[in-house]
Biopython code that builds the backbone (N, CA, C, O; Angstrom):
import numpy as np
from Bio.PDB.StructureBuilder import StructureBuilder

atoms = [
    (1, "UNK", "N", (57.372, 211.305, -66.712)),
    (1, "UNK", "CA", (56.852, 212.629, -66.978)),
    (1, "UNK", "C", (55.335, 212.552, -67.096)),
    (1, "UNK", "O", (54.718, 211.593, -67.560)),
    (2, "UNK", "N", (54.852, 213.588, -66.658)),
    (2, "UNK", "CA", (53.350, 213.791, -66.627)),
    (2, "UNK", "C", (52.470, 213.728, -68.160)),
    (2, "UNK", "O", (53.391, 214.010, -68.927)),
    (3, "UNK", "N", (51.801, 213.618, -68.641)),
    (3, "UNK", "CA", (51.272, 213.481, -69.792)),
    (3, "UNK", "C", (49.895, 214.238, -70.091)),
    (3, "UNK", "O", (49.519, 214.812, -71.114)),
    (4, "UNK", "N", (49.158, 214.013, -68.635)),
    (4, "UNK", "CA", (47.088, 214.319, -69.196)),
    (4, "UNK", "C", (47.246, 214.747, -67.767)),
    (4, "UNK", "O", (48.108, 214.464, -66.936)),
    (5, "UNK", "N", (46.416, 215.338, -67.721)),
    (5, "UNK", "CA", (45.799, 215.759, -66.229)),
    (5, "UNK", "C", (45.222, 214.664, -65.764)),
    (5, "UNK", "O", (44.646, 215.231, -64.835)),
    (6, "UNK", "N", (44.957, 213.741, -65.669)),
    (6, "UNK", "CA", (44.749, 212.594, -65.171)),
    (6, "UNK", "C", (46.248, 211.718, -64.332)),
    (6, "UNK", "O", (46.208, 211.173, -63.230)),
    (7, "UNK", "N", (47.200, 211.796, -65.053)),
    (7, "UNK", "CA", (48.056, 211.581, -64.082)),
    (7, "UNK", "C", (49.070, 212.312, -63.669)),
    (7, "UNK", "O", (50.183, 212.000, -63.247)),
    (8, "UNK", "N", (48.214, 213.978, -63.956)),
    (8, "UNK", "CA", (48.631, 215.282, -62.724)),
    (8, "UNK", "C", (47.661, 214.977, -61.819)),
    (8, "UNK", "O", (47.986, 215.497, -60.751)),
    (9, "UNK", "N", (46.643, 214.398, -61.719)),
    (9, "UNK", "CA", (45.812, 213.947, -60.479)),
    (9, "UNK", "C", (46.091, 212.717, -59.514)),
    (9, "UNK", "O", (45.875, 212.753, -58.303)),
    (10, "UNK", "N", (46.635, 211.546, -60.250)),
    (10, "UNK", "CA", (47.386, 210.735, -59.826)),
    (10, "UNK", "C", (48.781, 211.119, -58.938)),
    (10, "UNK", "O", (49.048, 210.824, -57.773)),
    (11, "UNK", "N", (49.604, 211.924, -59.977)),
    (11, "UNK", "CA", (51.119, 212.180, -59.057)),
    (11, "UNK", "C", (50.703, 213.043, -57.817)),
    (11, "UNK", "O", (51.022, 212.703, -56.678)),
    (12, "UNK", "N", (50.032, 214.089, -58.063)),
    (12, "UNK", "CA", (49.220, 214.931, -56.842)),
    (12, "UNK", "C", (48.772, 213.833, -55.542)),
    (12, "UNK", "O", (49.351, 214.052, -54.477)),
    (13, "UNK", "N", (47.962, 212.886, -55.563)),
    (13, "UNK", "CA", (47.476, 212.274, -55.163)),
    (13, "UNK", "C", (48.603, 211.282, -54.319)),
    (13, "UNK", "O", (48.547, 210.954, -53.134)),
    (14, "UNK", "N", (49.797, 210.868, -55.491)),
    (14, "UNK", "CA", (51.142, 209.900, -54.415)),
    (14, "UNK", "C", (51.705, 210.961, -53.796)),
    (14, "UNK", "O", (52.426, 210.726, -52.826)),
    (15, "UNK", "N", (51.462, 212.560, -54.293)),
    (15, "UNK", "CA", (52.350, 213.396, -53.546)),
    (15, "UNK", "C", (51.880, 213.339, -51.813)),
    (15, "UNK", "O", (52.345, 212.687, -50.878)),
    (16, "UNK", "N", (51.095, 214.032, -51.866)),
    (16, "UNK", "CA", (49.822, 213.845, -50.623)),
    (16, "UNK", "C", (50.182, 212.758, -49.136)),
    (16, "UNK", "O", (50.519, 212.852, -47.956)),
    (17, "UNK", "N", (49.839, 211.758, -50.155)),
    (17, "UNK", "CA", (50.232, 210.225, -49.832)),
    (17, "UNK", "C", (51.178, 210.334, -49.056)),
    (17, "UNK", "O", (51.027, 210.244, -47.837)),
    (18, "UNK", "N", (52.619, 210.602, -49.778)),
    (18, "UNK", "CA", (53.920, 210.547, -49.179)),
    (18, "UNK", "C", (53.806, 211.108, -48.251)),
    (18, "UNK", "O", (53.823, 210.489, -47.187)),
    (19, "UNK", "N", (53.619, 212.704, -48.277)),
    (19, "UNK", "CA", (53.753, 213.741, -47.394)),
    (19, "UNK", "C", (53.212, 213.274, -46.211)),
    (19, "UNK", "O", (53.766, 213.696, -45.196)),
    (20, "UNK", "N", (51.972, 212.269, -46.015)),
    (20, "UNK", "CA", (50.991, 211.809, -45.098)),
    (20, "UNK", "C", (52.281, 211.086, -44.150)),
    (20, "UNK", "O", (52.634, 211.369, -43.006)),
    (21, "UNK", "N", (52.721, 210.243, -44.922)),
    (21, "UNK", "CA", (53.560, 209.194, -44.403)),
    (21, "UNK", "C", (54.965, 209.415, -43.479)),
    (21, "UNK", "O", (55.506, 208.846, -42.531)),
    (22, "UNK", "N", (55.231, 210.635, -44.370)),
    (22, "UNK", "CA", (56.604, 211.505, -43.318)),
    (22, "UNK", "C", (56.125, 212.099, -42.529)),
    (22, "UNK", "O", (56.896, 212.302, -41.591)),
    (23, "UNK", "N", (54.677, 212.737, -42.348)),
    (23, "UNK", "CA", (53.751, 213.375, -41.192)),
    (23, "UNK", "C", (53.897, 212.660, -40.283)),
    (23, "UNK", "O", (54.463, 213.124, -39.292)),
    (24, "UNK", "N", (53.509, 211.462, -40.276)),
    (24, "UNK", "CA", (53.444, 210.656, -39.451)),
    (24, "UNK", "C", (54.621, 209.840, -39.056)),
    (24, "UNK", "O", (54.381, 209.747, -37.853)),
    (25, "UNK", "N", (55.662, 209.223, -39.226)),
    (25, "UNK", "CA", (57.032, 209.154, -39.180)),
    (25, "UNK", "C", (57.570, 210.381, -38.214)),
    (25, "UNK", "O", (58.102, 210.016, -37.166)),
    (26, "UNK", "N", (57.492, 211.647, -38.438)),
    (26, "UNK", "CA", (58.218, 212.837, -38.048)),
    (26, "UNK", "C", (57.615, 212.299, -36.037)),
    (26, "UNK", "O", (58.253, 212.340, -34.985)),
    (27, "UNK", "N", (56.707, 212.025, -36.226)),
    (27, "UNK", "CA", (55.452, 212.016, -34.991)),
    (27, "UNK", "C", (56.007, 210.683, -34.343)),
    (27, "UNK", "O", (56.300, 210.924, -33.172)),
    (28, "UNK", "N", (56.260, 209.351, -34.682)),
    (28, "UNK", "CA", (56.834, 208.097, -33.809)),
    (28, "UNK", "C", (57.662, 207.512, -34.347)),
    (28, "UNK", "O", (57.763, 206.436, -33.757)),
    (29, "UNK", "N", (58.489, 207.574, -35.305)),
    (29, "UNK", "CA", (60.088, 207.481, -34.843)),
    (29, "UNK", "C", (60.706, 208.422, -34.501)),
    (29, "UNK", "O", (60.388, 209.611, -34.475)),
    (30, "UNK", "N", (62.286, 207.545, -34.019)),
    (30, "UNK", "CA", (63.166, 207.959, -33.033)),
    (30, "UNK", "C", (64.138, 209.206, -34.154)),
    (30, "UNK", "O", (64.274, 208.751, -35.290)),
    (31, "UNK", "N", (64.560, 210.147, -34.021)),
    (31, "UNK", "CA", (65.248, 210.827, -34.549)),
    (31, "UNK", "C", (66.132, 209.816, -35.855)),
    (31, "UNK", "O", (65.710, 209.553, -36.981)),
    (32, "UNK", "N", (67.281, 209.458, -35.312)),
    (32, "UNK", "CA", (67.666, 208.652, -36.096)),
    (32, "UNK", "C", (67.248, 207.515, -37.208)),
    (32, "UNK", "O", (68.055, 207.264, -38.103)),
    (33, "UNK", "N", (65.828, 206.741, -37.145)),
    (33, "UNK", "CA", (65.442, 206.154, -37.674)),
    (33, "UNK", "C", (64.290, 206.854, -38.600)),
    (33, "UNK", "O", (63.799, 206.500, -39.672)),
    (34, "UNK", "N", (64.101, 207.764, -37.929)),
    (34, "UNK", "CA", (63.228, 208.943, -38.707)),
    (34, "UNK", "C", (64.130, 209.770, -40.402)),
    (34, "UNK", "O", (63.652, 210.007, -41.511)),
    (35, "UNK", "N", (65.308, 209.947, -39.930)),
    (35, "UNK", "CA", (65.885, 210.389, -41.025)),
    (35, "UNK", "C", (66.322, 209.318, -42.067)),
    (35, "UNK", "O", (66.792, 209.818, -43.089)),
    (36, "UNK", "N", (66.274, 207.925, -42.041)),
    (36, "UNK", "CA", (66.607, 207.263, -42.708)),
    (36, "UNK", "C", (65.693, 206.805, -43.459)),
    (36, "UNK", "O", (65.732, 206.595, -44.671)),
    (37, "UNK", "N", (64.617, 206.604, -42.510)),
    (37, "UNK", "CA", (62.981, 206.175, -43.324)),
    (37, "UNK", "C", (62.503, 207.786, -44.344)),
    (37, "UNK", "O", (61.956, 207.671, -45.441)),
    (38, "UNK", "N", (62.700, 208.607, -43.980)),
    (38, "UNK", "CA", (62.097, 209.686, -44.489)),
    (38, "UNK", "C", (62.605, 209.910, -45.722)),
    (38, "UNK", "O", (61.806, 209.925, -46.658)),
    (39, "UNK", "N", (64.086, 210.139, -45.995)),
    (39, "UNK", "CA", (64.855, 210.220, -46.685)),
    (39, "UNK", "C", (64.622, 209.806, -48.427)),
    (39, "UNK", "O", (64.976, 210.527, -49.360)),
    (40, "UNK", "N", (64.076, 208.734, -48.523)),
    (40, "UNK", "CA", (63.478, 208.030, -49.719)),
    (40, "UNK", "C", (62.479, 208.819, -50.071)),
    (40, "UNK", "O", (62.518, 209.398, -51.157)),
    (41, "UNK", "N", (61.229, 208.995, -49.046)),
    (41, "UNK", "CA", (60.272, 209.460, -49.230)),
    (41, "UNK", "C", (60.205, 210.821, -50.047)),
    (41, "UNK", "O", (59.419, 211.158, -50.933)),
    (42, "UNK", "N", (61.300, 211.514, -49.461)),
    (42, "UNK", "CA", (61.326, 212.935, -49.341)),
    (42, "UNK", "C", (61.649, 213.190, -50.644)),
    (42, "UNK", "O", (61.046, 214.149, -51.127)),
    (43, "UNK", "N", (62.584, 212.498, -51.509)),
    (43, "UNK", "CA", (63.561, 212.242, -52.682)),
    (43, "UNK", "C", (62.356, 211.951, -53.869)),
    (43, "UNK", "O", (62.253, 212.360, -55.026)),
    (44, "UNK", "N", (61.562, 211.124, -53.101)),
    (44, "UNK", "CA", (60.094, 210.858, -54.638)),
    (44, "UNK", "C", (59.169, 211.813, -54.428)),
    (44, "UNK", "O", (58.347, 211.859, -55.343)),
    (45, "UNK", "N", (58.940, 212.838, -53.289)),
    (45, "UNK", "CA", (58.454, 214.116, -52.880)),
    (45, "UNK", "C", (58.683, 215.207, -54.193)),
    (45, "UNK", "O", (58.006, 215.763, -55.058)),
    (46, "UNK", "N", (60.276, 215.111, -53.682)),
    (46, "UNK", "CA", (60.782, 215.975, -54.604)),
    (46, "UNK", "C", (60.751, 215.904, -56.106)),
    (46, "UNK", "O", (60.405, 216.867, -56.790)),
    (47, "UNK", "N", (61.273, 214.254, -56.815)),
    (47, "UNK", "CA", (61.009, 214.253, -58.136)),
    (47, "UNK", "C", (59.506, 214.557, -58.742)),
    (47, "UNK", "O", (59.329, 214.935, -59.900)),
    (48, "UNK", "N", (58.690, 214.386, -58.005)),
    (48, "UNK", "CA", (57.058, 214.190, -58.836)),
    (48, "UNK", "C", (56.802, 215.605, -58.309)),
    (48, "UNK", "O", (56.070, 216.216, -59.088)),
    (49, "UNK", "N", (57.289, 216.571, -56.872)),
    (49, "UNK", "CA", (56.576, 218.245, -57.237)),
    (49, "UNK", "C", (57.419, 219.097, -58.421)),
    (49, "UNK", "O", (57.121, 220.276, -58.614)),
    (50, "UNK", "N", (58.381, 218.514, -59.129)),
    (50, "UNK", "CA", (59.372, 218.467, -60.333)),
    (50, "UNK", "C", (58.344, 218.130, -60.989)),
    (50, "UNK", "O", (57.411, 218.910, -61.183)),
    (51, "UNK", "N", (58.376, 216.883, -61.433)),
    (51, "UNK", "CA", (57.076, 216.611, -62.628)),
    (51, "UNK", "C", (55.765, 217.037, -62.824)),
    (51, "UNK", "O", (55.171, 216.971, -63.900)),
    (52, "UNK", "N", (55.187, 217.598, -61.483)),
    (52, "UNK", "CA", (54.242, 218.471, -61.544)),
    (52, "UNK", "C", (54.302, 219.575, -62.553)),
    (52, "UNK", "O", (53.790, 219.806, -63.649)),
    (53, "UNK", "N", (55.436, 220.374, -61.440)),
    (53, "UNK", "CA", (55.726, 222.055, -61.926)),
    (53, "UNK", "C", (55.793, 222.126, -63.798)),
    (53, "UNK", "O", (55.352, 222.958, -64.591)),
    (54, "UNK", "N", (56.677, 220.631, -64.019)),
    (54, "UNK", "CA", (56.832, 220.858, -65.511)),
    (54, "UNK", "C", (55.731, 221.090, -66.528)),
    (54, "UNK", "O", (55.650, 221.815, -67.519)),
    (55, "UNK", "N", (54.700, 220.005, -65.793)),
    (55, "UNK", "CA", (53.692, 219.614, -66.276)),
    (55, "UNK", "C", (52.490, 221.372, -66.484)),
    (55, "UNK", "O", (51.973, 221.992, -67.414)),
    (56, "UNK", "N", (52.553, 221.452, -65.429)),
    (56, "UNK", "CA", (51.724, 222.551, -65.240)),
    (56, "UNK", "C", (52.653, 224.038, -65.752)),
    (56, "UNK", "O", (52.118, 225.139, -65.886)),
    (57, "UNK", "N", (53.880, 223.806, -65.948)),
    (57, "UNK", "CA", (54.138, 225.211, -66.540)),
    (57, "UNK", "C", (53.982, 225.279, -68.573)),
    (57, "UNK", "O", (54.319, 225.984, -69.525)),
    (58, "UNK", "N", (53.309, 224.126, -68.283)),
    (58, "UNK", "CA", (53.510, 224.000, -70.334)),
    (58, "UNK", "C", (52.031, 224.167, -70.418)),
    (58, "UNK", "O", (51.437, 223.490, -69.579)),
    (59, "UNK", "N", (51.097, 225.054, -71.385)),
    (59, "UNK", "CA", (50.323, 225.698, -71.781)),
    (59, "UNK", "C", (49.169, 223.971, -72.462)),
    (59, "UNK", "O", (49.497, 223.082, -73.249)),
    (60, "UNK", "N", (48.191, 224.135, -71.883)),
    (60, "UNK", "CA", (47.397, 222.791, -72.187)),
    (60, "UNK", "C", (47.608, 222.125, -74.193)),
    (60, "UNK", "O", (47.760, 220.961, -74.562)),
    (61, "UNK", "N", (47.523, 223.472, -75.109)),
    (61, "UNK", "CA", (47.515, 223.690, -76.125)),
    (61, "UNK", "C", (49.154, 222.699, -76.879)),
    (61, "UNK", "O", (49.329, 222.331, -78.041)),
    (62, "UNK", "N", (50.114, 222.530, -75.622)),
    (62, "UNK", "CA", (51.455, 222.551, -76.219)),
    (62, "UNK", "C", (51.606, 221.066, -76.131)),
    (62, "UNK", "O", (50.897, 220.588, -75.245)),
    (63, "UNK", "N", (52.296, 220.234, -76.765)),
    (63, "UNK", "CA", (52.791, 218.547, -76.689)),
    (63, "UNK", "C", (53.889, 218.138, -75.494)),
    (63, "UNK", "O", (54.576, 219.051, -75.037)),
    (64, "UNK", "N", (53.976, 217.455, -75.237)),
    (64, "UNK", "CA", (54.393, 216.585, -74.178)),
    (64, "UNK", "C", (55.802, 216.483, -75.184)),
    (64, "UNK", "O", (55.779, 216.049, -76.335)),
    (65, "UNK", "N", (56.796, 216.894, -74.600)),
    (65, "UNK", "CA", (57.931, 217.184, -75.206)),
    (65, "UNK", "C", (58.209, 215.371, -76.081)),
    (65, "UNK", "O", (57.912, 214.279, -75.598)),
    (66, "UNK", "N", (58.817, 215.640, -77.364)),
    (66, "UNK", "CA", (59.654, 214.193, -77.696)),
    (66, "UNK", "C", (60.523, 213.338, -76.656)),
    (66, "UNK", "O", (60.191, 212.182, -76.397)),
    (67, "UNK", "N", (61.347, 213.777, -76.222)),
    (67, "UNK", "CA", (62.102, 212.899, -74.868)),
    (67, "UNK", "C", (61.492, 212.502, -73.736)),
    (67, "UNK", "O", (62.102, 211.876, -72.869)),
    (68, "UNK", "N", (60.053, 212.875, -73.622)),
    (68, "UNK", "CA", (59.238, 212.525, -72.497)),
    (68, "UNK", "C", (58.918, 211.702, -72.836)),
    (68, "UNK", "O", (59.144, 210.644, -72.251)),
    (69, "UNK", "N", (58.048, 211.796, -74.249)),
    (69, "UNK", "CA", (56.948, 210.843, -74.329)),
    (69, "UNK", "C", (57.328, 209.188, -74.453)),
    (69, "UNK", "O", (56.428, 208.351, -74.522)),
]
sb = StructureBuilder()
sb.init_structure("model")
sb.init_model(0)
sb.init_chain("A")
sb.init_seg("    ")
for serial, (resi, resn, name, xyz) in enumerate(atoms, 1):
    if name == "N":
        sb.init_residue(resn, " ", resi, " ")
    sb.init_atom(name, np.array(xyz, "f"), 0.0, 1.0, " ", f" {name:<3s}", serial, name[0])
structure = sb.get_structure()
């Protein structure tokens, strides 16, 4: 879970990253090997624009929930 805006700049930053990486994947692999390589990617895509959203829907003022921290 996200903690400081510092590593909402970080997860932003592997988000990016990833996205770069299936950009390019989508572009020279073969269909089939494309969905298998991507697949992972897409899955840590998804958990960290999750940890984002959480991050950014809680008010700067508020604590980083007990079960996160």
């Amino acid at each position: 879970m996200i903690q400081n805006d510092q590593e909402l700049e970080g997860t932003q930053e592997r988000i990016a990253f990833f996205c770069r990486l299936v950009a390019n994947m989508r572009k020279v692999e073969p269909p089939e090997s494309f969905r298998l390589m991507a697949s992972s990617y897409i899955a840590q895509i998804e958990k960290m624009n999750a940890e984002v959203i959480e991050y950014l829907s809680r008010h700067a003022s508020e604590a980083v929930p007990a079960e996160a921290a």
